[in-house]
N, C-alpha and C positions, 0 to 999 in steps of 0.2 A: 412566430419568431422571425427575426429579420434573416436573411442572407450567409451575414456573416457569424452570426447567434447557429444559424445551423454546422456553420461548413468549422465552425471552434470543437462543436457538437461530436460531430464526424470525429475533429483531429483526437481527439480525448476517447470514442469510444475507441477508434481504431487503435489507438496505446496501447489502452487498458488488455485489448484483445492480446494483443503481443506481447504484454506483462505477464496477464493470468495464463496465457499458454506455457511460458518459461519458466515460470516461478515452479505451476503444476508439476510441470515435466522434471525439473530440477528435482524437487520435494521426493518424485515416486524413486527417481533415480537414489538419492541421498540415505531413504526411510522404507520403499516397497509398502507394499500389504494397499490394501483401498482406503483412501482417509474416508470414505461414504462406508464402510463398515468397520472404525475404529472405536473404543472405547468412551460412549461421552462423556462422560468423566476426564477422561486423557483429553480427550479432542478441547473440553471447555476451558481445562488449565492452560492445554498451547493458546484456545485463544484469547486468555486472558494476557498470558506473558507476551505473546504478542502485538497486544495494547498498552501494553506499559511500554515494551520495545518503543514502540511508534510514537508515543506521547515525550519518550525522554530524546529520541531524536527530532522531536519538531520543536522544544524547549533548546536545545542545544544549537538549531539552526538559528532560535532566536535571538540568543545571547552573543551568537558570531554575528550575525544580522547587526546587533547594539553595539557591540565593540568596534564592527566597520563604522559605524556613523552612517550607517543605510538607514532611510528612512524607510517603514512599514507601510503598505498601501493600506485602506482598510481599520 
């Protein structure tokens, strides 16, 4: 990978690092207990509504996207 293929690389995992630490943290504070010994059944429903969650707001980004007259890259 080039250069700048790596140091994009970096900028993204280093995010993600600071996402998933907050988010984590957020959640234990919000809910408690271990979500690594929660009920899988419970656990697979959060993470299914969780993918509709994410699906209806990248749908909704798009539509505000069409309405500015933004073009889409891609």
């Amino acid at each position: 990978m080039t250069y700048e293929q790596e140091k994009h690389l970096l900028s993204i995992k280093q995010t993600l690092d600071i996402l998933v630490d907050g988010k984590y943290r957020q959640g234990q504070q919000e809910h408690g207990g271990n979500l690594f010994e929660m009920n899988i059944e419970k656990l697979l429903d959060n993470a299914i509504n969780e993918a509709i969650d994410q699906v209806v707001y990248l749908l909704t980004i798009r539509q505000q996207l069409e309405r500015s007259g933004k073009d889409r890259e891609g």
